[in-house]
C-alpha positions as a Markdown table, in Angstrom:
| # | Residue | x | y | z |
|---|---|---|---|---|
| 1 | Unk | 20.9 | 0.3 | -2.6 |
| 2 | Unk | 17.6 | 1.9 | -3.1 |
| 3 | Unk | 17.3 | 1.4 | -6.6 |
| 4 | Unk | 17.9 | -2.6 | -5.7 |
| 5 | Unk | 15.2 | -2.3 | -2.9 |
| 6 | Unk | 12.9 | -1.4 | -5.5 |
| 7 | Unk | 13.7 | -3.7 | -7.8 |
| 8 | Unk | 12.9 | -6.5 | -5.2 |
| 9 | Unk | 9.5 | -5.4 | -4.3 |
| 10 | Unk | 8.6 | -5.2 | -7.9 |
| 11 | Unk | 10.1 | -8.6 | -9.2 |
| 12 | Unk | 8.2 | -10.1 | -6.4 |
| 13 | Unk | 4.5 | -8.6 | -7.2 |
| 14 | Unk | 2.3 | -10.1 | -8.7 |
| 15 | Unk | 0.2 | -6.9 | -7.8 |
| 16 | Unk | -1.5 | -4.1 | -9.2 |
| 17 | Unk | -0.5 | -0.6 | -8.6 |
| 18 | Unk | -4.6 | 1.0 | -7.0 |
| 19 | Unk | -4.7 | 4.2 | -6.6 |
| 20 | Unk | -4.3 | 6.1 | -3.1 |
| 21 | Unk | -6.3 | 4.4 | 0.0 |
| 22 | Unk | -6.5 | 5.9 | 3.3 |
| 23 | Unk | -8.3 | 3.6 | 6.6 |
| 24 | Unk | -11.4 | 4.5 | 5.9 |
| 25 | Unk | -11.9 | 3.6 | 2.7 |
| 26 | Unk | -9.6 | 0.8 | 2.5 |
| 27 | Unk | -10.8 | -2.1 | -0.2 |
| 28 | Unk | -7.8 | -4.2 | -0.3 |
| 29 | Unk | -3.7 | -4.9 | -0.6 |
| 30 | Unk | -1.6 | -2.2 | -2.0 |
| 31 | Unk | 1.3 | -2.0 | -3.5 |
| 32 | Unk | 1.6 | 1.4 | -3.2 |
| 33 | Unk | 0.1 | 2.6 | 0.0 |
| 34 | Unk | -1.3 | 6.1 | 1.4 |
| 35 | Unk | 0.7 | 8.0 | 4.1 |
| 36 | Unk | -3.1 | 9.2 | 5.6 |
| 37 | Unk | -2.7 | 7.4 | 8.5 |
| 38 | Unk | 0.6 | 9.0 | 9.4 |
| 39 | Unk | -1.4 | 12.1 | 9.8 |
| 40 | Unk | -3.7 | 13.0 | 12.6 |
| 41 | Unk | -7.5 | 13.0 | 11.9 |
| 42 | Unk | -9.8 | 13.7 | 14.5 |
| 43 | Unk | -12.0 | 11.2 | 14.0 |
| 44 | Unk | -9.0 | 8.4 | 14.5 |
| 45 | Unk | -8.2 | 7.2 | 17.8 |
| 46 | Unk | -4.7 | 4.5 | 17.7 |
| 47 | Unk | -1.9 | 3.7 | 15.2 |
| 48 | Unk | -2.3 | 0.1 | 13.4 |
| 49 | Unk | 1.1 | 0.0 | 13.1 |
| 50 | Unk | 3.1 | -2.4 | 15.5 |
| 51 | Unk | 5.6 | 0.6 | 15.8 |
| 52 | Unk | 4.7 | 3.6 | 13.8 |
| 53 | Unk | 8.3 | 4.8 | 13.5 |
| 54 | Unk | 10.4 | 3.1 | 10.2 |
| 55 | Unk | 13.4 | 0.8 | 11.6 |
| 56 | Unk | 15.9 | 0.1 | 9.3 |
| 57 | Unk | 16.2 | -4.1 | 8.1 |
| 58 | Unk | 17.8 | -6.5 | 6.4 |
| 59 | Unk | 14.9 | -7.7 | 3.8 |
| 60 | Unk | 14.7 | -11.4 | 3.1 |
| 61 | Unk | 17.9 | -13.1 | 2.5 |
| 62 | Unk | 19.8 | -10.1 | 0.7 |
| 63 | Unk | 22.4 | -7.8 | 2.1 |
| 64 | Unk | 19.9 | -5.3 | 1.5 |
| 65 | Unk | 18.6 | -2.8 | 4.0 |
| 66 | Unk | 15.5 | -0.6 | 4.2 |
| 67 | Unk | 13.3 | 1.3 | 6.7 |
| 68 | Unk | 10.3 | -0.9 | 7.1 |
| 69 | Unk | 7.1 | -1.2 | 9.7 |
| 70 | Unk | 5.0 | -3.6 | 10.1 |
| 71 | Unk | 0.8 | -2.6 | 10.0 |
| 72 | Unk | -1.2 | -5.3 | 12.7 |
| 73 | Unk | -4.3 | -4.6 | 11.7 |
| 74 | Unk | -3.6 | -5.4 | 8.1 |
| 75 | Unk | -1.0 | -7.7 | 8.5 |
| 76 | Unk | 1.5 | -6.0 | 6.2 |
| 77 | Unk | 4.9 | -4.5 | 6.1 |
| 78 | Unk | 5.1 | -1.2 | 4.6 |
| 79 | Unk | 9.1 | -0.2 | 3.0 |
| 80 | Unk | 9.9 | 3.6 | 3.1 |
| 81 | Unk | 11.1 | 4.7 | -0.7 |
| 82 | Unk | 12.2 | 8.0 | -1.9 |
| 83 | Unk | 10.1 | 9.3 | 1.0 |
| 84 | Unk | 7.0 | 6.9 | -0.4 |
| 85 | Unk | 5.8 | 3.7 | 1.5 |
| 86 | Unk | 4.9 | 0.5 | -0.7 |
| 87 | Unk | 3.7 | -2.6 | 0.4 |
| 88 | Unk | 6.2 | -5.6 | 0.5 |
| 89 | Unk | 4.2 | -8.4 | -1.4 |
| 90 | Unk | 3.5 | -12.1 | 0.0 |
| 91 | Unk | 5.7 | -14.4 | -0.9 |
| 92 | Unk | 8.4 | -17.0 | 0.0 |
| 93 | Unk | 11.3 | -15.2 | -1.7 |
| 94 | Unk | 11.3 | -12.9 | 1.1 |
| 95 | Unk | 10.8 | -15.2 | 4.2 |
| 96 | Unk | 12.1 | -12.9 | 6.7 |
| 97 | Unk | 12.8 | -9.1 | 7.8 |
| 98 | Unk | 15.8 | -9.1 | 10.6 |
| 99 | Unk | 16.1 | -5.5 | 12.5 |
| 100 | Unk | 18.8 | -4.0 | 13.3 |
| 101 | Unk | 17.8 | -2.4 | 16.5 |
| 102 | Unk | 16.0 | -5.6 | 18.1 |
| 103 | Unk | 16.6 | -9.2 | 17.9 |
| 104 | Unk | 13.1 | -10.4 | 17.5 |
| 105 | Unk | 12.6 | -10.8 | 13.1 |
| 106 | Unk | 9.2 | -10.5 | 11.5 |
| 107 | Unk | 8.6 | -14.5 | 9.2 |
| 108 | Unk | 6.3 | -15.2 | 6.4 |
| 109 | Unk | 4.8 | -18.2 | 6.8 |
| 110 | Unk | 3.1 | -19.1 | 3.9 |
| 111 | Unk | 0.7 | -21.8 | 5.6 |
| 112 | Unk | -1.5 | -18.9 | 6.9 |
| 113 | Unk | -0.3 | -16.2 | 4.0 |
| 114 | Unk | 0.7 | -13.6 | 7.4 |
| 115 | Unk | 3.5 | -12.5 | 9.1 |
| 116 | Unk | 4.9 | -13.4 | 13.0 |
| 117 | Unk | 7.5 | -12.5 | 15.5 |
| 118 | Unk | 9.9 | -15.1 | 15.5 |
| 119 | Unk | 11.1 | -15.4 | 19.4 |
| 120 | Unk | 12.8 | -18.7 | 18.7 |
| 121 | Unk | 14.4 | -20.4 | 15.7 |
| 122 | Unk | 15.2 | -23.7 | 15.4 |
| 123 | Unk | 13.8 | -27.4 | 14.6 |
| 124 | Unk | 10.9 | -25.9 | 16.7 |
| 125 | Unk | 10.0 | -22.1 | 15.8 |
| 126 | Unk | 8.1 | -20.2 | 18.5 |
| 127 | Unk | 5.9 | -17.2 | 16.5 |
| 128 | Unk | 4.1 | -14.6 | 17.9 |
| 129 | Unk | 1.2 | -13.1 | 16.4 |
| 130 | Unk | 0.4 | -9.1 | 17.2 |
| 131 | Unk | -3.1 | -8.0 | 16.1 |
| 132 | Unk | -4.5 | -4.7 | 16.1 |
| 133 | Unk | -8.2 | -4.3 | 15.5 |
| 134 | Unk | -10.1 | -1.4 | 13.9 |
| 135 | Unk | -13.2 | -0.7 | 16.2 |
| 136 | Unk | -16.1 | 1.8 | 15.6 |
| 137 | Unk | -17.5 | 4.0 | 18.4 |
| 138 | Unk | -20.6 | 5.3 | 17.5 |
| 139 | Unk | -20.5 | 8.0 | 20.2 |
| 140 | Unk | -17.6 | 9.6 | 22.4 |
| 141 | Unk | -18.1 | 8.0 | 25.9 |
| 142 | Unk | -15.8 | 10.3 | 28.0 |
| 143 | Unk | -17.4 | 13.7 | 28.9 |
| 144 | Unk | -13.7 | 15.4 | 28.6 |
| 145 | Unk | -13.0 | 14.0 | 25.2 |
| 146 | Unk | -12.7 | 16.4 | 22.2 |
| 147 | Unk | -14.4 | 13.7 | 20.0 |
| 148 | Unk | -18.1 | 14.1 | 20.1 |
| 149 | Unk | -19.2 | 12.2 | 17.2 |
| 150 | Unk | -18.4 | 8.4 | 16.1 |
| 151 | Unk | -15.2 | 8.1 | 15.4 |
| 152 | Unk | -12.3 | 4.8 | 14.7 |
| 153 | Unk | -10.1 | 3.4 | 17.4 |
| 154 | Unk | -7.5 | 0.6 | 16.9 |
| 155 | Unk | -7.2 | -1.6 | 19.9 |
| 156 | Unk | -4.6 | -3.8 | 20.2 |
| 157 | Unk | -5.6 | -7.4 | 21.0 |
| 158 | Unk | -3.5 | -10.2 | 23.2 |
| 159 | Unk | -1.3 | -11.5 | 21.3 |
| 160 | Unk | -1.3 | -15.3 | 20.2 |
| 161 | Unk | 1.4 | -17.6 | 20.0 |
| 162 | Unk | 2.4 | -20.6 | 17.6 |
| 163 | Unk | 5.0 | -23.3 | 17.4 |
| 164 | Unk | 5.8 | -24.4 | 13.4 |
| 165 | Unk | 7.8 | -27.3 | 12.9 |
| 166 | Unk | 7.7 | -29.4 | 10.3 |
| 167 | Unk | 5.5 | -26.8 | 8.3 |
| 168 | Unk | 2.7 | -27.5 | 10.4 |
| 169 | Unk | 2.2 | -24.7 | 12.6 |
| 170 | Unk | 0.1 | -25.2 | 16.0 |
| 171 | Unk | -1.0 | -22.7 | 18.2 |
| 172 | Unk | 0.1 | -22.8 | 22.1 |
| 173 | Unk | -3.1 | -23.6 | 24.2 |
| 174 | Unk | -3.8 | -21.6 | 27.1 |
| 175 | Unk | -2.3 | -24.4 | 30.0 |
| 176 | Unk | 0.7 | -27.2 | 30.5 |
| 177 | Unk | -1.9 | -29.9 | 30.4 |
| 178 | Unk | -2.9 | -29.2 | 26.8 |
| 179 | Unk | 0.5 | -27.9 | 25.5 |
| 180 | Unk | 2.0 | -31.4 | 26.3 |
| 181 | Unk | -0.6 | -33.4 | 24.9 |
| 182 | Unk | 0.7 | -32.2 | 21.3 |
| 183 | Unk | 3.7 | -34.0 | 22.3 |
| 184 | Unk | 2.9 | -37.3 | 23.1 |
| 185 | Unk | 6.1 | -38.2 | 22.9 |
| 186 | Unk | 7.9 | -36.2 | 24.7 |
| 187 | Unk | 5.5 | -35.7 | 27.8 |
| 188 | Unk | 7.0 | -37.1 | 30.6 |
| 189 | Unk | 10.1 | -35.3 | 30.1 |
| 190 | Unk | 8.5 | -31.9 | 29.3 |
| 191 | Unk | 5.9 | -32.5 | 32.4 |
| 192 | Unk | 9.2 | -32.8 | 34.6 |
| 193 | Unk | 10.6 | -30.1 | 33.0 |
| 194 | Unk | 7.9 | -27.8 | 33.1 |
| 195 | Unk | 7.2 | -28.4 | 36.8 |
| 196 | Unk | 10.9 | -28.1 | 37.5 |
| 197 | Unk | 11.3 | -24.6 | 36.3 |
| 198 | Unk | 7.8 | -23.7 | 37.2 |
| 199 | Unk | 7.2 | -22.8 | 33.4 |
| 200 | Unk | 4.0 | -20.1 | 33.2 |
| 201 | Unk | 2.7 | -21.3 | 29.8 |
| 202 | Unk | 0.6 | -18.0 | 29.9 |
| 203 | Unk | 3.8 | -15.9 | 30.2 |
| 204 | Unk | 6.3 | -15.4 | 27.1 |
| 205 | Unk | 9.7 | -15.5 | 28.9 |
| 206 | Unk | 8.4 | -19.1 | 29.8 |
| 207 | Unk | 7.2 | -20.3 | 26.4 |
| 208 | Unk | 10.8 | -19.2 | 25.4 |
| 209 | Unk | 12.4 | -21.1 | 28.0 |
| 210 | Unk | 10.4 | -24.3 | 26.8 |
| 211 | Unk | 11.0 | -24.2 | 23.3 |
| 212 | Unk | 14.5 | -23.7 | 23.3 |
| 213 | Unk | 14.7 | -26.8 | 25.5 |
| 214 | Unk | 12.4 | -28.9 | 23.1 |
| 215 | Unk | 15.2 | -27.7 | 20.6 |
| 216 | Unk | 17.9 | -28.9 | 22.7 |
């Protein structure tokens, strides 16, 4: 199985193997990346990673499964081989990472080159998109801390939300008014039933709730 892993992240890379990157010096995608950032440096405040623990999943639309995470702030997903992590590369021939332990898959979507959380398949996908972004602090701010000089802090960000259909891919405004004015269509009947059910287009459980019934 792991020899087969392998083999897909290599037939499917069209990149270079760089030399060992940690955060702070990063310069661009990796094949083969540093394990740096599973260690803990004083002057690093966070985790880019989604979930910093490996969870084993199916990769793309293979039988074959591998411990995998996925890095927000770079908008990656890092496989764990023969206790090494490589970057899985771009690309449409692997569309889709399903977990075992959750039912929520990480997409490619190639229109913006970047991975999502797919909470809803269908004619109508709904994605979510997590970002975590690398912030400097030039100076520790709390008395009590035992940083004193500048130091790196990841900060996760709210995350945004897109519906794709039709390979276009449109991202969910902030109220009702706006969302069903993408739909001209459809409005009336998505104006009833969004006051009927008291949809919170601001809320995810909602925004699930309305695009599985636009898929109905």
């Amino acid at each position: 199985m792991q020899k087969s892993i392998l083999f897909i992240l290599l037939i499917f890379s069209g990149i270079a193997v760089y030399g060992q990157h940690s955060y702070k010096i990063y310069t661009g995608p990796l094949l083969s990346v540093s394990r740096d950032s599973d260690k803990p440096q004083h002057n690093i405040v966070g985790t880019p990673y989604f979930n910093v623990n490996f969870m084993s999943a199916i990769i793309g639309n293979t039988n074959e499964k591998a411990p995998i995470r996925y890095d927000a702030h770079l908008d990656r997903i890092e496989i764990l081989f023969d206790d090494k992590v490589y970057e899985v590369p771009r690309n449409e021939d692997i569309p889709v990472f399903k977990f075992e332990m959750i039912n929520t898959p990480i997409v490619y979507v190639k229109e913006t080159n970047g991975y999502y959380f797919r909470l809803v398949d269908g004619k109508n996908q709904l994605l979510k998109k997590e970002k975590i972004k690398l912030k400097e602090i030039k100076s520790s701010i709390e008395p009590n801390s035992l940083i004193k000089e500048g130091y790196i802090k990841f900060e996760k960000q709210n995350p945004l939300y897109f519906i794709k259909a039709d390979e276009k891919l449109l991202q969910v405004p902030k109220n009702a008014k706006d969302f069903v004015s993408m739909y001209p269509d459809r409005r009336a009947e998505l104006e009833r039933f969004i006051k009927e059910n008291n949809i919170k287009i601001k809320q995810e459980e909602s925004l699930i709730k309305l695009v599985q019934f636009m898929n109905r």
